[in-house]
MIVOVO-146288 format. One record per residue (C-alpha): residue in three letters; residue number from 1; z negated, x, y negated. Coordinates in Angstrom, 1 decimal, padded with zeros to 4 digits, always signed. Example, Ala and Ser with C-alpha at 12.3 -4.5 7.8 and 13.67 -1.06 7.14 Angstrom:
REM MIVOVO-146288
<site><type>ala</type><seq>1</seq><up>-007.8</up><east>+012.3</east><north>+004.5</north></site>
<site><type>ser</type><seq>2</seq><up>-007.1</up><east>+013.7</east><north>+001.1</north></site>
This chain:
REM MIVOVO-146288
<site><type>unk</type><seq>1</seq><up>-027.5</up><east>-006.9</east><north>-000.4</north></site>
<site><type>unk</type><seq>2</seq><up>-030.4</up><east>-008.8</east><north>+000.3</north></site>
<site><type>unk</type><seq>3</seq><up>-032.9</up><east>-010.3</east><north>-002.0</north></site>
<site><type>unk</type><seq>4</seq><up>-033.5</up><east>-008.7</east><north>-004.9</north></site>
<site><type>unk</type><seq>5</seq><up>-037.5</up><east>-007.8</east><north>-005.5</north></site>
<site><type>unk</type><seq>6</seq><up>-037.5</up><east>-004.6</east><north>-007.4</north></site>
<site><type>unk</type><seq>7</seq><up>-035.1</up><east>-003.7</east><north>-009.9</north></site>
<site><type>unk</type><seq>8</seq><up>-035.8</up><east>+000.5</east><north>-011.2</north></site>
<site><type>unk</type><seq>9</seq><up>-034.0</up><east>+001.1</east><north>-014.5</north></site>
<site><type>unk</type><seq>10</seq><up>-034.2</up><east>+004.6</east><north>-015.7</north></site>
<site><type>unk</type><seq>11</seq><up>-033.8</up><east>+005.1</east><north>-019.2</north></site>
<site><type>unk</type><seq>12</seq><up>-033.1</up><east>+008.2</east><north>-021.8</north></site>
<site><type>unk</type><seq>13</seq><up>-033.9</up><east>+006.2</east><north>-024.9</north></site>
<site><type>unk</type><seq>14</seq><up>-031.0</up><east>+006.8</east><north>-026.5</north></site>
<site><type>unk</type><seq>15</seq><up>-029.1</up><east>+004.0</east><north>-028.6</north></site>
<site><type>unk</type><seq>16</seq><up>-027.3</up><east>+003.3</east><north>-025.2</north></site>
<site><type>unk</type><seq>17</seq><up>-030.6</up><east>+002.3</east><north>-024.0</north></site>
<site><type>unk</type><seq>18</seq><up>-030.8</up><east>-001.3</east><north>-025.2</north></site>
<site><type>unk</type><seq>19</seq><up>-028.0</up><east>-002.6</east><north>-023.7</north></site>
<site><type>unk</type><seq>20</seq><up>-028.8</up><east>-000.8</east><north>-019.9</north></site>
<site><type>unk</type><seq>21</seq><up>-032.6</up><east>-002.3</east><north>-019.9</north></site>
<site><type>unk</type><seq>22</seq><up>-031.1</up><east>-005.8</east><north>-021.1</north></site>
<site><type>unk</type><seq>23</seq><up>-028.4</up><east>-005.9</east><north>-018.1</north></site>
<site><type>unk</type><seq>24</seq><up>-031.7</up><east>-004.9</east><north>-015.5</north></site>
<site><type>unk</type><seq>25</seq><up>-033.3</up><east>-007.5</east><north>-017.3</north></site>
<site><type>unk</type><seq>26</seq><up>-031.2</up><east>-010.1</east><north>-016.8</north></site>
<site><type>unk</type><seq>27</seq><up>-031.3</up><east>-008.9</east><north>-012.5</north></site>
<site><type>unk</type><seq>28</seq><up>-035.2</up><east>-009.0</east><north>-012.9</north></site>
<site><type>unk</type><seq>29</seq><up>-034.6</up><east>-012.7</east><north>-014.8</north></site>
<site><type>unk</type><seq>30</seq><up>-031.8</up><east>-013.7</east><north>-012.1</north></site>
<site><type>unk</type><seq>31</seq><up>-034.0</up><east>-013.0</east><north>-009.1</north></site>
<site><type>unk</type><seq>32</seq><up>-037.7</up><east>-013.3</east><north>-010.3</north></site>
<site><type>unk</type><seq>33</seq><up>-038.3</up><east>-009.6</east><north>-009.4</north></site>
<site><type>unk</type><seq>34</seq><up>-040.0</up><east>-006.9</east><north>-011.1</north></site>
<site><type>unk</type><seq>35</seq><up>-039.3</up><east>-004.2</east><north>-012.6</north></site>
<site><type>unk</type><seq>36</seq><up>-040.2</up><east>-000.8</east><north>-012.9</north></site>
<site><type>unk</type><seq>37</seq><up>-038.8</up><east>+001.4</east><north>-016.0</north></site>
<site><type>unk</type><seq>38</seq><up>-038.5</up><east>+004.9</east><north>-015.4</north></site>
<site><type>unk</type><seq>39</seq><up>-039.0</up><east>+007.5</east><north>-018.4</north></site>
<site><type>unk</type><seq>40</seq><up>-037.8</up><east>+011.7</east><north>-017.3</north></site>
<site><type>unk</type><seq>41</seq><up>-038.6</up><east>+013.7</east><north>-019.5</north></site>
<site><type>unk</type><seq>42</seq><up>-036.5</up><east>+016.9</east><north>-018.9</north></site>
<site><type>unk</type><seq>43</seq><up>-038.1</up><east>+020.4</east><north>-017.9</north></site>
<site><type>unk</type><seq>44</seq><up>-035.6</up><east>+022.0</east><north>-019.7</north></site>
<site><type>unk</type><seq>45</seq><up>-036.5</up><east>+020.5</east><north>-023.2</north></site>
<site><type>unk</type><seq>46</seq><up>-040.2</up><east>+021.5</east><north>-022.2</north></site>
<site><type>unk</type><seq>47</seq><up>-039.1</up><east>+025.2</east><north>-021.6</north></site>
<site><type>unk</type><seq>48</seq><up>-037.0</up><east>+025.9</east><north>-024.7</north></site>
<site><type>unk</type><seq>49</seq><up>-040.2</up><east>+024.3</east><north>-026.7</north></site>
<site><type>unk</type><seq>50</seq><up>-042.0</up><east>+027.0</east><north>-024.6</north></site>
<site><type>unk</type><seq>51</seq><up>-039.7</up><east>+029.4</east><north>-025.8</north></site>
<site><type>unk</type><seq>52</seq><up>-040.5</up><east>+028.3</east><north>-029.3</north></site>
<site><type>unk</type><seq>53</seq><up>-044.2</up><east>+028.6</east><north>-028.5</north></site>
<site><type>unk</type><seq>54</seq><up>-043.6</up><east>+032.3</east><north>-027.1</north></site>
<site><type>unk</type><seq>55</seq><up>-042.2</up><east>+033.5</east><north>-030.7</north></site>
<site><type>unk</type><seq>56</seq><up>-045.1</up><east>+032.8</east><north>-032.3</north></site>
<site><type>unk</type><seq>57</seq><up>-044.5</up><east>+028.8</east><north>-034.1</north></site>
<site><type>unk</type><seq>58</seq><up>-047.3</up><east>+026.6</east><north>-034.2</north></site>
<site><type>unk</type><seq>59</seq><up>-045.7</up><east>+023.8</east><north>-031.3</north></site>
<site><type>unk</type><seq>60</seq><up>-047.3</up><east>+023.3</east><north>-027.9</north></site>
<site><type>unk</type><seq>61</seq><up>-045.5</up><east>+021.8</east><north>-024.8</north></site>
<site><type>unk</type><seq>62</seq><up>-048.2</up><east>+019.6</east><north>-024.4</north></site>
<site><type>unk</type><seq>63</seq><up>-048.4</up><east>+017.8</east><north>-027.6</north></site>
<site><type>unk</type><seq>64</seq><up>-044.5</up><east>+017.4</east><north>-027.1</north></site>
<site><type>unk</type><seq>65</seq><up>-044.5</up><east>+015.5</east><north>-023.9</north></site>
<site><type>unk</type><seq>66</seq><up>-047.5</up><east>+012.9</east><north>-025.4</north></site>
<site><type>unk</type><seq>67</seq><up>-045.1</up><east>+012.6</east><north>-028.3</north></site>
<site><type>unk</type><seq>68</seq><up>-042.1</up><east>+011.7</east><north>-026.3</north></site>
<site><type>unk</type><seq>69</seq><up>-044.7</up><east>+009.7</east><north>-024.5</north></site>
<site><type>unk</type><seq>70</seq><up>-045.7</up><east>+007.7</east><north>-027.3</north></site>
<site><type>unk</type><seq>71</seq><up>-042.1</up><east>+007.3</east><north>-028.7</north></site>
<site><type>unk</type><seq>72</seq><up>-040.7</up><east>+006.3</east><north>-025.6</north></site>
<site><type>unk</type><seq>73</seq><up>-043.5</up><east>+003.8</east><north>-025.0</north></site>
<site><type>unk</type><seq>74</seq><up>-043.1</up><east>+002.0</east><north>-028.7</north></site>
<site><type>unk</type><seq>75</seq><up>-038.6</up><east>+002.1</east><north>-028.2</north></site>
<site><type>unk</type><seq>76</seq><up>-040.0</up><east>+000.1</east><north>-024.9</north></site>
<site><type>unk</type><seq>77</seq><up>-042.1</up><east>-002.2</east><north>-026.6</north></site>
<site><type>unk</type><seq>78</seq><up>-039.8</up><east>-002.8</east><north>-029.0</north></site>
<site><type>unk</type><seq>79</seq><up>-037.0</up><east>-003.2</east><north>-026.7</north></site>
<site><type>unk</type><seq>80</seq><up>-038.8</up><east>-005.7</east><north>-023.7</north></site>
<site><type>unk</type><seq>81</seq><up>-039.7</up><east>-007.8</east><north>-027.4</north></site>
<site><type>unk</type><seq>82</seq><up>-036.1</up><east>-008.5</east><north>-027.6</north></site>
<site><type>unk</type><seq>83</seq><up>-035.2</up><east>-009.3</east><north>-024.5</north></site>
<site><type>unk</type><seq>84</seq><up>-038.2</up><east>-012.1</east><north>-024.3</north></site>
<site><type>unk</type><seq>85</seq><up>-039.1</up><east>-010.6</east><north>-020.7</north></site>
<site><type>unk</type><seq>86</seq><up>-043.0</up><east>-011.1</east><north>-020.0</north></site>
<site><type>unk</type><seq>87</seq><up>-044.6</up><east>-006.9</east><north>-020.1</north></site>
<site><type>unk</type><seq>88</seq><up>-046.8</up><east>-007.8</east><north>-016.8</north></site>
<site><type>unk</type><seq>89</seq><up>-043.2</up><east>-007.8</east><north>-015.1</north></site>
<site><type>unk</type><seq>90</seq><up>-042.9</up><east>-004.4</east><north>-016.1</north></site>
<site><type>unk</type><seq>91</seq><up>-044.2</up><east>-001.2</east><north>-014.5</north></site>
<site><type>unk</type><seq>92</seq><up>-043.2</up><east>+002.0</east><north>-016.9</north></site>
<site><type>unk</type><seq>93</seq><up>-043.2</up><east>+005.4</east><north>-015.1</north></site>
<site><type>unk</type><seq>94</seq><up>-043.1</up><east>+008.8</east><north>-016.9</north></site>
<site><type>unk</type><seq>95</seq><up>-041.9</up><east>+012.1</east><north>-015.0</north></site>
<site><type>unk</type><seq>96</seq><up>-041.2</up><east>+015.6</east><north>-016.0</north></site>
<site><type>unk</type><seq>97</seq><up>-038.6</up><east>+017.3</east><north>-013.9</north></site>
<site><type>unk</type><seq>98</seq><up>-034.8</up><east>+017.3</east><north>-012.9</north></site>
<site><type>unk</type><seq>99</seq><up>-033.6</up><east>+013.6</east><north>-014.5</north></site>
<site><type>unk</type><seq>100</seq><up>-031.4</up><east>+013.1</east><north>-010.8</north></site>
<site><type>unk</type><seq>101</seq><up>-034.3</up><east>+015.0</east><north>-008.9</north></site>
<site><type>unk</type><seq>102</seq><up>-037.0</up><east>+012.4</east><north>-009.8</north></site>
<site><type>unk</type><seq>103</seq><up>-035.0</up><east>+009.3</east><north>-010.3</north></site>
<site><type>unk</type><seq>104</seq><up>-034.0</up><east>+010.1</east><north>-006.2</north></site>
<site><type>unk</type><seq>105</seq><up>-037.5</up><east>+010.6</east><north>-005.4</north></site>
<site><type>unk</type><seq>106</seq><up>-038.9</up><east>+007.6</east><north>-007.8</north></site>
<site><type>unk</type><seq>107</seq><up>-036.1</up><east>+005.7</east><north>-005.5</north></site>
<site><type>unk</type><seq>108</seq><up>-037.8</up><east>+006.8</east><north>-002.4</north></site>
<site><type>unk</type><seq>109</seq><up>-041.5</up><east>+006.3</east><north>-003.1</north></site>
<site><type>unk</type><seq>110</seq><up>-041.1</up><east>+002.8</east><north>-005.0</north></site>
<site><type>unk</type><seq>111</seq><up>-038.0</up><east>+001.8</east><north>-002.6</north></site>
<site><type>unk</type><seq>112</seq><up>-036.7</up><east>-000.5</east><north>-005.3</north></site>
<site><type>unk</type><seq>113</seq><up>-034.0</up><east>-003.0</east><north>-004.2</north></site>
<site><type>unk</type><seq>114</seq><up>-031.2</up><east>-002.0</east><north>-006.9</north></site>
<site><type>unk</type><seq>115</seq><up>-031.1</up><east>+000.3</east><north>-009.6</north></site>
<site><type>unk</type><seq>116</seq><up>-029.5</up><east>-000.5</east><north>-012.4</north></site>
<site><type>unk</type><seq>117</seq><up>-027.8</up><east>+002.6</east><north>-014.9</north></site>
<site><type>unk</type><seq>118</seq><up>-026.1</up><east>+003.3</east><north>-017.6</north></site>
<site><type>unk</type><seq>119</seq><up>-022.7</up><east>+005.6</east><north>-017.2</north></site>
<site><type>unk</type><seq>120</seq><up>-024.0</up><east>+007.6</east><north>-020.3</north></site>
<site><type>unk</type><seq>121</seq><up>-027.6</up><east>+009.3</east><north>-020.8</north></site>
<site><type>unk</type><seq>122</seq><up>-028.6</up><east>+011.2</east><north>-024.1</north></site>
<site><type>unk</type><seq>123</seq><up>-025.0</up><east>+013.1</east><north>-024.9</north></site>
<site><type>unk</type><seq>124</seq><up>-023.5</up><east>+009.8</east><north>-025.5</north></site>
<site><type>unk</type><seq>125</seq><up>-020.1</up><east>+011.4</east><north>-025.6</north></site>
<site><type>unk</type><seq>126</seq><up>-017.7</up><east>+008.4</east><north>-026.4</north></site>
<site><type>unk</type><seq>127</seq><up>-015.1</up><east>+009.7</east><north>-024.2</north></site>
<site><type>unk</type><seq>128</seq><up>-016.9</up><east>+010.7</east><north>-021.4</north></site>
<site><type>unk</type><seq>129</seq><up>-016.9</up><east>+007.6</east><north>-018.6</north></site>
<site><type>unk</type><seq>130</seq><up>-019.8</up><east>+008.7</east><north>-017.2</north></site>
<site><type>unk</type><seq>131</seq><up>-022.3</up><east>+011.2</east><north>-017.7</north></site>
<site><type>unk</type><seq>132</seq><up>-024.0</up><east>+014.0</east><north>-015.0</north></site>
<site><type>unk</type><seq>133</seq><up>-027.2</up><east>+012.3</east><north>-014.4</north></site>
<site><type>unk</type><seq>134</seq><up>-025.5</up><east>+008.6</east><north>-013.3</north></site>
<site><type>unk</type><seq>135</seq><up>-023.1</up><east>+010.3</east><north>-011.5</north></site>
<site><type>unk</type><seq>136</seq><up>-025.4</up><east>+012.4</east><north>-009.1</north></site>
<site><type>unk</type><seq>137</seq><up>-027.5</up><east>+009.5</east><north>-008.7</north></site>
<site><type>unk</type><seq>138</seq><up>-024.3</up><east>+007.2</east><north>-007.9</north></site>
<site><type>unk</type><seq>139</seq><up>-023.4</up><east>+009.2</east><north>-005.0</north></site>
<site><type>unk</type><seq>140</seq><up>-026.8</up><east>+010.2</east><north>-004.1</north></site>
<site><type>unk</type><seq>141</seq><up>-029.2</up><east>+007.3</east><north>-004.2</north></site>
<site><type>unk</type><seq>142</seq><up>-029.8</up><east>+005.3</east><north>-001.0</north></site>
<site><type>unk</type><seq>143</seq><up>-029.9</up><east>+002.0</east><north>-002.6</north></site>
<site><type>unk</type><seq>144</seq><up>-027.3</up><east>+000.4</east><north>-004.6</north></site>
<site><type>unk</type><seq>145</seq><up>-026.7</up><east>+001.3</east><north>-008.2</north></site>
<site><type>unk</type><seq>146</seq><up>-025.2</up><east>-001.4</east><north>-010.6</north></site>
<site><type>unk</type><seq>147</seq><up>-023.5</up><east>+000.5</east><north>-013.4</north></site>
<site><type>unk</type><seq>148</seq><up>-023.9</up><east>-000.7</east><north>-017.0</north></site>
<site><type>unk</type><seq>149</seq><up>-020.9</up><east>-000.5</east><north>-019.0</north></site>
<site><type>unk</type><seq>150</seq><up>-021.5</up><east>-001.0</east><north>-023.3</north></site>
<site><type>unk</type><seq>151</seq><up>-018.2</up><east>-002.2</east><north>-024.9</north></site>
<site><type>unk</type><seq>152</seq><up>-017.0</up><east>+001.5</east><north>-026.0</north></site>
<site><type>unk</type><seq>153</seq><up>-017.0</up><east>+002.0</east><north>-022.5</north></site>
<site><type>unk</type><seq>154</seq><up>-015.3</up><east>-000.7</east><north>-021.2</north></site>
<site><type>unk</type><seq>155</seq><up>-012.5</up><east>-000.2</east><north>-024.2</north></site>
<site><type>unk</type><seq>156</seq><up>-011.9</up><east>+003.3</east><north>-022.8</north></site>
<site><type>unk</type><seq>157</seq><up>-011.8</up><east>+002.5</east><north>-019.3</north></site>
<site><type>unk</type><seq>158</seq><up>-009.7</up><east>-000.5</east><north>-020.8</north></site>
<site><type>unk</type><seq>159</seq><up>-007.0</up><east>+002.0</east><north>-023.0</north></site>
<site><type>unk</type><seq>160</seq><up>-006.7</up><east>+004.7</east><north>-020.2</north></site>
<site><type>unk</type><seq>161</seq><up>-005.5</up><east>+002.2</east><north>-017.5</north></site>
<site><type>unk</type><seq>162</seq><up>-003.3</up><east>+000.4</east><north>-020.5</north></site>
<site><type>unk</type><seq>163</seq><up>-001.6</up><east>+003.6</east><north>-021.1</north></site>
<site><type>unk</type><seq>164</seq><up>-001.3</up><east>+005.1</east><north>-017.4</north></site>
């Protein structure tokens, strides 16, 4: 791997989160590189509000994706405030669409020179070792992908190998 210029970190916001945009942090500190954060919010969550919409409730797609928007953005704020890195490092990028799908094609436009992901998105399942989305983009992504691993992770990875 050569030097180390741009560092994408997608992120689901959940309480994962924190720990996954600290470790690309600490790459972006490491190598004085930048680094672009990268917010999908999923088509499918859009169409079952959609669905909602169609039996008559008073919600709107659009009004849900600004939401999210606006969520996402203060979680962000909050979350580059405790990690002390300076926000003009920091590009944030907001898609709609297939979470693998446009994290690839965020890869390929932006050409970053690591990514760095958590094993877990939004189901947080404590026994799963890694979720869908990280593991598409693990085999998937023509750039390497530095896996971040929170302590419940590394305790289960730990026990399973203990007891095998």
């Amino acid at each position: 791997m050569d030097t180390i210029k741009k560092i994408l970190v997608p992120l689901a916001f959940a309480d994962y989160s924190q720990g996954v945009f600290n470790c690309a942090v600490q790459m972006v500190l490491k190598h004085d590189a930048s680094l672009i954060v990268l917010s999908i919010i999923n088509s499918r969550d859009i169409e079952s509000v959609e669905s909602i919409v169609s039996m008559g409730y008073d919600v709107d797609a659009e009004h849900y994706v600004e939401e999210i928007r606006k969520e996402r953005k203060q979680k962000l704020n909050k979350m580059a405030d405790e990690a002390k890195i300076d926000k003009d490092k920091i590009k944030v990028m907001f898609k709609i669409g297939n979470p693998v799908d446009e994290i690839l094609k965020v890869i390929i436009k932006e050409a970053p020179d690591l990514v760095v992901m958590g094993t877990r998105g939004r189901g947080n399942l404590k026994n799963i070792i890694m979720g869908s989305v990280a593991e598409k983009v693990f085999k998937r992504s023509p750039v390497n992908v530095l896996s971040y691993r929170d302590e419940d992770v590394k305790k289960n990875l730990t026990k399973r190998f203990k007891s095998g």
